[in-house]
VEXFIVEX-887376 format. One record per residue: x, y, z of N, C-alpha, C, O in turn. Coordinates in steps of 0.02 Angstrom, whole numbers, padded with zeros to 5 digits. Example, Ala and Ser with C-alpha at 12.3 -4.5 7.8 and 13.67 -1.06 7.14 Angstrom:
# VEXFIVEX-887376
+--------+--------+--------+--------+--------+--------+--------+--------+--------+--------+--------+--------+
|    nxx |    nyy |    nzz |   caxx |   cayy |   cazz |    cxx |    cyy |    czz |    oxx |    oyy |    ozz |
+--------+--------+--------+--------+--------+--------+--------+--------+--------+--------+--------+--------+
|  00660 | -00284 |  00390 |  00615 | -00225 |  00390 |  00660 | -00165 |  00390 |  00712 | -00166 |  00423 |
|  00642 | -00112 |  00354 |  00684 | -00053 |  00357 |  00645 |  00002 |  00394 |  00670 |  00057 |  00402 |
+--------+--------+--------+--------+--------+--------+--------+--------+--------+--------+--------+--------+
END
This chain:
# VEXFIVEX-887376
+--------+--------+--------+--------+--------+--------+--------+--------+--------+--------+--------+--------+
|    nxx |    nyy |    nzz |   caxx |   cayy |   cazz |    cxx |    cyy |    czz |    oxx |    oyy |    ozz |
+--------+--------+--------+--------+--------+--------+--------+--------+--------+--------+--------+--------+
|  05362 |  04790 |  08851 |  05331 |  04763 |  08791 |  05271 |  04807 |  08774 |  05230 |  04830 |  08813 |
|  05276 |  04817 |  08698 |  05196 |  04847 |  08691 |  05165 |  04810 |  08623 |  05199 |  04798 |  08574 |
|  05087 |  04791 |  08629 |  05088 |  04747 |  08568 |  05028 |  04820 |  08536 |  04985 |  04857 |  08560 |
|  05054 |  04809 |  08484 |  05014 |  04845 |  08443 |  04970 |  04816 |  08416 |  04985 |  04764 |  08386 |
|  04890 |  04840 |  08417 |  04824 |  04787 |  08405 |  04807 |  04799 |  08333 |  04809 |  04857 |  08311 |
|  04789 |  04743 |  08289 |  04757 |  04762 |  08255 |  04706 |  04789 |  08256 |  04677 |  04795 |  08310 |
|  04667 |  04823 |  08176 |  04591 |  04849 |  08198 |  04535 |  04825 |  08231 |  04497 |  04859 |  08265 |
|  04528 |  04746 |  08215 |  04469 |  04719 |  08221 |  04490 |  04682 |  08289 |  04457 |  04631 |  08303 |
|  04530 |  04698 |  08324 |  04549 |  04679 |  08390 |  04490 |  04707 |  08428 |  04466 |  04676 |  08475 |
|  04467 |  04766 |  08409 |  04424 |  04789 |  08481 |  04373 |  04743 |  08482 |  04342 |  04738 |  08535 |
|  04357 |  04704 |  08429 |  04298 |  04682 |  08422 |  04299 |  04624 |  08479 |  04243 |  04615 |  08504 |
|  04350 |  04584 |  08503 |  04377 |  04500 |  08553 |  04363 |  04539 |  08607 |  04395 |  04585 |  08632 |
|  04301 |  04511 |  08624 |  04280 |  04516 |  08707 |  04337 |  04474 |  08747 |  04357 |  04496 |  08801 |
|  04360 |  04417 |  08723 |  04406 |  04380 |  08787 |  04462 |  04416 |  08803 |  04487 |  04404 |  08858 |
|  04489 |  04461 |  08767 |  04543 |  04502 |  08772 |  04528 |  04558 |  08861 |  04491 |  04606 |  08872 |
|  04574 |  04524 |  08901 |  04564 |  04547 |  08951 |  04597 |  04622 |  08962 |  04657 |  04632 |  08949 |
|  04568 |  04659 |  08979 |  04589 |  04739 |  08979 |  04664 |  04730 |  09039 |  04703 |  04773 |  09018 |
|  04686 |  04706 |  09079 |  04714 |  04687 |  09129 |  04779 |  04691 |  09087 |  04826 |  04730 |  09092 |
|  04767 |  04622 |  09031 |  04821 |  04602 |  08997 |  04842 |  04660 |  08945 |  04899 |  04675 |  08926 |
|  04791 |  04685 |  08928 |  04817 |  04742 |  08865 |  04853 |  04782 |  08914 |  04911 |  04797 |  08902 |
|  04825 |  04802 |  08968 |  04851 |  04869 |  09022 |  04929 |  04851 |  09038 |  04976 |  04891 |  09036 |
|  04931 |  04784 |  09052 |  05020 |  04770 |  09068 |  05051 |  04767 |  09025 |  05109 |  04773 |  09046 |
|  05052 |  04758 |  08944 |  05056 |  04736 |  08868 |  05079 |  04817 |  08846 |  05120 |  04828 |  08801 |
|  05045 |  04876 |  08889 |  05045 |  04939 |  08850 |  05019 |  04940 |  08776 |  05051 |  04962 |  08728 |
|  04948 |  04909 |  08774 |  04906 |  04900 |  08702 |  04927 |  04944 |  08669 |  04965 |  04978 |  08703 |
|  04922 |  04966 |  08604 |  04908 |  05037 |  08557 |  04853 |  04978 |  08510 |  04858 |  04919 |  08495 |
|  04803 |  05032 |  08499 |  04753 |  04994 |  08445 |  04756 |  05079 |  08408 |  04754 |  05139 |  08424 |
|  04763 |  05021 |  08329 |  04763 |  05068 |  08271 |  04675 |  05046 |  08256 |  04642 |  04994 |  08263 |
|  04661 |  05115 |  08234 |  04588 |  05133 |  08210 |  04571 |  05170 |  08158 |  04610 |  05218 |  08153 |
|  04528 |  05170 |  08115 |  04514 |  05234 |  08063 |  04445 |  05264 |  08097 |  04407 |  05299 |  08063 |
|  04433 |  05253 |  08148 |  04364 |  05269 |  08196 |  04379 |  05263 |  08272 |  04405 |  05217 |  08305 |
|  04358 |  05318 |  08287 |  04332 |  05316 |  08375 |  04302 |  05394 |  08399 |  04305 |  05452 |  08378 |
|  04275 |  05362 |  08450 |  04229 |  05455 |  08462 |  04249 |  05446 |  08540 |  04240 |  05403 |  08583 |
|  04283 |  05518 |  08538 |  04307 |  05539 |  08606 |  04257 |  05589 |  08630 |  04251 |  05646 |  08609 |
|  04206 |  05550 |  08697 |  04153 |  05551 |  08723 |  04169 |  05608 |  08753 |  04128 |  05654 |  08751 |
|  04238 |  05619 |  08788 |  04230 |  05675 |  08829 |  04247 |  05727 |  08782 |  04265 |  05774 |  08816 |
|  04250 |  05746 |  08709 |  04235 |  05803 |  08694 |  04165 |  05836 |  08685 |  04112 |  05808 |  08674 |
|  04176 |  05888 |  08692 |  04101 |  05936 |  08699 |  04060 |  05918 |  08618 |  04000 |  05915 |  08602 |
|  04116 |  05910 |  08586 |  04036 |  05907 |  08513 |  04020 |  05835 |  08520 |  03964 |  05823 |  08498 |
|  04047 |  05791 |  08540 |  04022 |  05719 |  08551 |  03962 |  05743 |  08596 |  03906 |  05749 |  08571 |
|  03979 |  05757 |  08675 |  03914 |  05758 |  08706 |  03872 |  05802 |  08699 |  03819 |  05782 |  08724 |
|  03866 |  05864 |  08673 |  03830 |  05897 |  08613 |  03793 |  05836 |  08559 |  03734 |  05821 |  08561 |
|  03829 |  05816 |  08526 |  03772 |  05750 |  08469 |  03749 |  05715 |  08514 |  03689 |  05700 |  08509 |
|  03785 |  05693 |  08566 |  03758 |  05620 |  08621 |  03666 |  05640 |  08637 |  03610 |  05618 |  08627 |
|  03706 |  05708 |  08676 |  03620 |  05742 |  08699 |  03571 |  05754 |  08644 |  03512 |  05737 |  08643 |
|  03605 |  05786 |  08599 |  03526 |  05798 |  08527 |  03488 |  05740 |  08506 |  03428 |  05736 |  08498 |
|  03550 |  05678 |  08496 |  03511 |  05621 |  08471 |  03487 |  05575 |  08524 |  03472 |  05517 |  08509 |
|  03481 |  05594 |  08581 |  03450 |  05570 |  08630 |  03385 |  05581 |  08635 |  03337 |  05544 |  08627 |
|  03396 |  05672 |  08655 |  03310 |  05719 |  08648 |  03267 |  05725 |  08576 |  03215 |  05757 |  08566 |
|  03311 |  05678 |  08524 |  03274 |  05681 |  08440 |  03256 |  05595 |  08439 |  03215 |  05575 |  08398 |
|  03275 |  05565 |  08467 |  03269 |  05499 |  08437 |  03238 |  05444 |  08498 |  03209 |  05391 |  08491 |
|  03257 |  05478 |  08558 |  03246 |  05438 |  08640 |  03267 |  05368 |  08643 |  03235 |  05321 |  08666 |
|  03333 |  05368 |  08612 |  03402 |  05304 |  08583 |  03461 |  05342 |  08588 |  03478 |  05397 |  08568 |
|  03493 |  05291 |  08625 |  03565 |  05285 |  08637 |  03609 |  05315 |  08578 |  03614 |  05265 |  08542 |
|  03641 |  05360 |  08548 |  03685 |  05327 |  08478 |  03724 |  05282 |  08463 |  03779 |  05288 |  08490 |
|  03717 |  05235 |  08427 |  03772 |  05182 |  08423 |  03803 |  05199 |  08362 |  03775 |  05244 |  08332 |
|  03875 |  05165 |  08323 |  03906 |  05193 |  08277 |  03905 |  05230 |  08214 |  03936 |  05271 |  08181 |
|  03839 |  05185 |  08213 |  03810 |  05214 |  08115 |  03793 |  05285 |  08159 |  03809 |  05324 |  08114 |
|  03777 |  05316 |  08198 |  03752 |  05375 |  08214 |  03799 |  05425 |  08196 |  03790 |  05477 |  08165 |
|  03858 |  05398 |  08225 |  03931 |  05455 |  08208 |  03941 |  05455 |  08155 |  03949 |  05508 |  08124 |
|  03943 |  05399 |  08126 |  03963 |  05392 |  08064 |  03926 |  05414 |  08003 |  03954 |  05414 |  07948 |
|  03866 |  05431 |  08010 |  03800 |  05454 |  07973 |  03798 |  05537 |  07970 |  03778 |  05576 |  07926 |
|  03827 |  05546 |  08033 |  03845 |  05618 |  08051 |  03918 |  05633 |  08015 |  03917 |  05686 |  07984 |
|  03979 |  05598 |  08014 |  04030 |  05611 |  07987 |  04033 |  05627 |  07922 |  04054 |  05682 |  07905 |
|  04014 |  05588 |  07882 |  04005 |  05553 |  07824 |  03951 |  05624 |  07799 |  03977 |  05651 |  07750 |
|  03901 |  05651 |  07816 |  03875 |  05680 |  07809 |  03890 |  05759 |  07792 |  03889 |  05793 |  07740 |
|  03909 |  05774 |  07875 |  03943 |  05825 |  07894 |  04009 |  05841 |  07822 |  04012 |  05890 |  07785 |
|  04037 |  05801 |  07823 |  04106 |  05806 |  07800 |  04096 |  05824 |  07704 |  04121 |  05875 |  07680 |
|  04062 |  05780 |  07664 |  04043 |  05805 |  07597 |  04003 |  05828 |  07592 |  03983 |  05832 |  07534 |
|  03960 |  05864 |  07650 |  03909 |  05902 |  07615 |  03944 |  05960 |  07627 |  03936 |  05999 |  07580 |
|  03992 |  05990 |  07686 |  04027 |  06047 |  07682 |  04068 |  06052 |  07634 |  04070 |  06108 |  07609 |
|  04114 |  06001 |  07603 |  04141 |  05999 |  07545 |  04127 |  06024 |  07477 |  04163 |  06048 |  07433 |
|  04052 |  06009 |  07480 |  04004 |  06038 |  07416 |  03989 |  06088 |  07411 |  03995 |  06124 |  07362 |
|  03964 |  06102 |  07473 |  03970 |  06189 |  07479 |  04014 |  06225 |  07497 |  04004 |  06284 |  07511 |
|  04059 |  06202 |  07498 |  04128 |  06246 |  07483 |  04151 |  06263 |  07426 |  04161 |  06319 |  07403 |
|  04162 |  06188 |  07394 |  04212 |  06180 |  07325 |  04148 |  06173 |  07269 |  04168 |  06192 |  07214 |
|  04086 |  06154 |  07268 |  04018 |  06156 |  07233 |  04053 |  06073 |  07199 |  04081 |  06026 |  07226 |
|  04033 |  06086 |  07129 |  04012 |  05991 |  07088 |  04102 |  05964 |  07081 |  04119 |  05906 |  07070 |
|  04140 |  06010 |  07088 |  04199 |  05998 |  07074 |  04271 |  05964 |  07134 |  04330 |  05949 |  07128 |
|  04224 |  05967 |  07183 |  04248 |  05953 |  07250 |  04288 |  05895 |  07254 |  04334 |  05898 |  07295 |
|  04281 |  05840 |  07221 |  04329 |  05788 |  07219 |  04406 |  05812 |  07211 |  04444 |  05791 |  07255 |
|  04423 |  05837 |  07181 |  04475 |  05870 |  07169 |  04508 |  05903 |  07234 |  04565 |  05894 |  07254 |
|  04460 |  05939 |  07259 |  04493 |  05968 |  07325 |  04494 |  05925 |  07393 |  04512 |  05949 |  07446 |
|  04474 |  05866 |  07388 |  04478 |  05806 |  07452 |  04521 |  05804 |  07487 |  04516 |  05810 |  07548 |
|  04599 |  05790 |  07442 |  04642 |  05781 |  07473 |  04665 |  05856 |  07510 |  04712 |  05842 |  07546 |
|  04654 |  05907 |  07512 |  04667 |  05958 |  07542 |  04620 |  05964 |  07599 |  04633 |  05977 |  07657 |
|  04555 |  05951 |  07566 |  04515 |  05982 |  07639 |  04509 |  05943 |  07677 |  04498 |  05887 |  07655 |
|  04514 |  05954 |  07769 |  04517 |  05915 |  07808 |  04463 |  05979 |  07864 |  04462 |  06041 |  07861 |
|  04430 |  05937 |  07904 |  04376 |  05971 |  07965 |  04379 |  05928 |  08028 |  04375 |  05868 |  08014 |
|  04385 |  05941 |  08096 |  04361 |  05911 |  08144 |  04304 |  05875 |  08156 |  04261 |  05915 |  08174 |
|  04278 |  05806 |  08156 |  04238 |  05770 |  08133 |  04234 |  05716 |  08205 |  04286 |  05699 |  08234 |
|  04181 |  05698 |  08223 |  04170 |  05652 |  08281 |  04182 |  05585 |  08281 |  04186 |  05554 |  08334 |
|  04187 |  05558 |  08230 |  04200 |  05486 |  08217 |  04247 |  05448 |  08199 |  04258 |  05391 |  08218 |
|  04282 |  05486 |  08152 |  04326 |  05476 |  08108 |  04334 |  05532 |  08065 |  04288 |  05570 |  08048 |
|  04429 |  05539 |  08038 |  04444 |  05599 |  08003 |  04472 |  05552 |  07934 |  04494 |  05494 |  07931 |
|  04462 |  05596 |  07891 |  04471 |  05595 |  07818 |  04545 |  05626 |  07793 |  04569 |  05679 |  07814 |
|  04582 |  05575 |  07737 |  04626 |  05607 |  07741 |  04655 |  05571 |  07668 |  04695 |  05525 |  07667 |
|  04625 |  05601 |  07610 |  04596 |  05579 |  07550 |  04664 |  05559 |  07514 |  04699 |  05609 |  07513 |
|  04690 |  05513 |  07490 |  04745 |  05504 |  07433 |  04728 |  05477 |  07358 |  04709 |  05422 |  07340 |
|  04739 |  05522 |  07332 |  04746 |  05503 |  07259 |  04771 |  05439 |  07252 |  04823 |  05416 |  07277 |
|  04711 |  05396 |  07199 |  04732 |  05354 |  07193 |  04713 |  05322 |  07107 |  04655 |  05309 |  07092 |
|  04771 |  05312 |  07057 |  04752 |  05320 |  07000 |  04737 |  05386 |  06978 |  04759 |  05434 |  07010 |
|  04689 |  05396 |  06905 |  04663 |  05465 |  06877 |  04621 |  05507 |  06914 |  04620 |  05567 |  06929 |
|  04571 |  05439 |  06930 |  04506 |  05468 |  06947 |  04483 |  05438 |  07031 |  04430 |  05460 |  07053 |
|  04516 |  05397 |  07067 |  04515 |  05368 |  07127 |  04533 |  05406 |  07197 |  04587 |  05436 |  07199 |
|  04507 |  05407 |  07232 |  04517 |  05406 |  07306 |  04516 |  05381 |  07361 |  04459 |  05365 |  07378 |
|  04557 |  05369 |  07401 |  04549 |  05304 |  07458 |  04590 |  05357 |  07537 |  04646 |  05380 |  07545 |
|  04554 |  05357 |  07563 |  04559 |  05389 |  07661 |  04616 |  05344 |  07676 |  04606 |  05284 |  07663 |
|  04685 |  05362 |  07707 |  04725 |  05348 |  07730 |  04734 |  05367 |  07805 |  04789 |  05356 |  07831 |
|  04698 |  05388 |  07832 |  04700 |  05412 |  07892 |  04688 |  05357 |  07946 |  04630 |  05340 |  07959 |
|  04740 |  05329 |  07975 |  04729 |  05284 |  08037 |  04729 |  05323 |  08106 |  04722 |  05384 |  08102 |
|  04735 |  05297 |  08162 |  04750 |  05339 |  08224 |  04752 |  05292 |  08278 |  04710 |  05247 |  08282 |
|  04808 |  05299 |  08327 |  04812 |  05258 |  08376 |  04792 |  05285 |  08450 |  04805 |  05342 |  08468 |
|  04762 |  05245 |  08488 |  04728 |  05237 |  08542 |  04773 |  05191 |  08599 |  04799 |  05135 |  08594 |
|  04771 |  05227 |  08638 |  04801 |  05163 |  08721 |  04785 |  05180 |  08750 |  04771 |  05240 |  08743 |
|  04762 |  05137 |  08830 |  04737 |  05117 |  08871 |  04772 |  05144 |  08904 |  04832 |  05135 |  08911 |
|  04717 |  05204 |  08944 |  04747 |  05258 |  09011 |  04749 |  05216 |  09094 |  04710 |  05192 |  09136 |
|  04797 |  05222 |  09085 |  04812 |  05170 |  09156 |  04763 |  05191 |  09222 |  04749 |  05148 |  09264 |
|  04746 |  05243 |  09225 |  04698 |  05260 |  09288 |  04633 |  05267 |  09264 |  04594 |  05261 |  09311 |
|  04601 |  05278 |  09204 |  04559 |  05276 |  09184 |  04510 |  05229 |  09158 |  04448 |  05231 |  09156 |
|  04557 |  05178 |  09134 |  04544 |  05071 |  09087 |  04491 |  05120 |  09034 |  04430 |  05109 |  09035 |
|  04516 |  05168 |  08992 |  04479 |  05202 |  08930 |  04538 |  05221 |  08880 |  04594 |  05241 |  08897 |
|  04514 |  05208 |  08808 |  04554 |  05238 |  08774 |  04561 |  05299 |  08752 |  04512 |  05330 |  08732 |
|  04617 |  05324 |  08753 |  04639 |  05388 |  08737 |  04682 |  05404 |  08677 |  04726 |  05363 |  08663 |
|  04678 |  05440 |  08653 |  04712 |  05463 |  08597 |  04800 |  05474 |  08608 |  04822 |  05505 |  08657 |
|  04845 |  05442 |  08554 |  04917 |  05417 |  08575 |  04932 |  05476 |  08514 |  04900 |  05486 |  08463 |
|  05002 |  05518 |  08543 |  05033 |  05525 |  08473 |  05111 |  05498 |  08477 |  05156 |  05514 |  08516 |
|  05110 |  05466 |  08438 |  05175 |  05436 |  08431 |  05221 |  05450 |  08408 |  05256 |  05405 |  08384 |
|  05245 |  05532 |  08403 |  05290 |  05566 |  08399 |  05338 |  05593 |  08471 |  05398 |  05593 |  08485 |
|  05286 |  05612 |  08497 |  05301 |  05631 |  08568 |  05327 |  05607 |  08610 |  05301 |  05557 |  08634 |
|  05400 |  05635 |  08643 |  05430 |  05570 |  08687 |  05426 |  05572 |  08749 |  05431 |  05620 |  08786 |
|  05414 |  05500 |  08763 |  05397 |  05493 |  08852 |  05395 |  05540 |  08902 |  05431 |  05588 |  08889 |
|  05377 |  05543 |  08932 |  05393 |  05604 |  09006 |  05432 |  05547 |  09064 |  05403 |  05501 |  09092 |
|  05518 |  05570 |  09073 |  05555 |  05521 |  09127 |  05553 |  05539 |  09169 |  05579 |  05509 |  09216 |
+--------+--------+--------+--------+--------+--------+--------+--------+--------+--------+--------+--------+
END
């Protein structure tokens, strides 16, 4: 069996990790920061030695959000909307992945799934193309 979580699942503390672990969880997300990459603990440490605080989400996300249209601008300059749906960057929090929507609209379609590493009780990044190892 595998139950696939909704988003706001991570949020239920009663949800016993035990039960997701035998369940084979997948939680879909449009956010998560994978700690053990180097630019995560790269930001972890700066905004540690800049702020002498933990980062909690708005931090990544302040950084993403940031990071992500201001390189846009200075790439593509005032006209950059247009090029959204093309440009994509490695980003700590969450990735962007712009669809036209209507004339003048845009809305991020980018989800991503996460499951629970059996020796680790951490989530890890799933691709769900890839087939099993028997």
């Amino acid at each position: 069996i595998t139950l696939v979580c909704a988003p706001d699942w991570s949020r239920f503390e009663k949800l016993l990790v035990e039960n997701l672990l035998q369940m084979n969880a997948i939680y879909l997300t449009d956010n998560f920061v994978d700690y053990h990459s180097n630019e995560a603990k790269q930001f972890v440490l700066d905004f540690r030695n800049k702020y002498v605080v933990e980062p909690q989400n708005y931090a990544f996300e302040g950084y993403d959000v940031a990071t992500y249209f201001l390189t846009a601008l200075m790439r593509y300059g005032k006209d950059m909307t247009g090029c959204l749906p093309y440009f994509t960057m490695p980003l700590l929090h969450a990735q962007y992945r712009f669809i036209r929507i209507g004339e003048n609209g845009l809305e991020n379609h980018n989800w991503r799934l996460y499951q629970y590493d059996n020796k680790e009780v951490e989530l890890i990044p799933v691709n769900p193309f890839k087939k099993p190892v028997e």
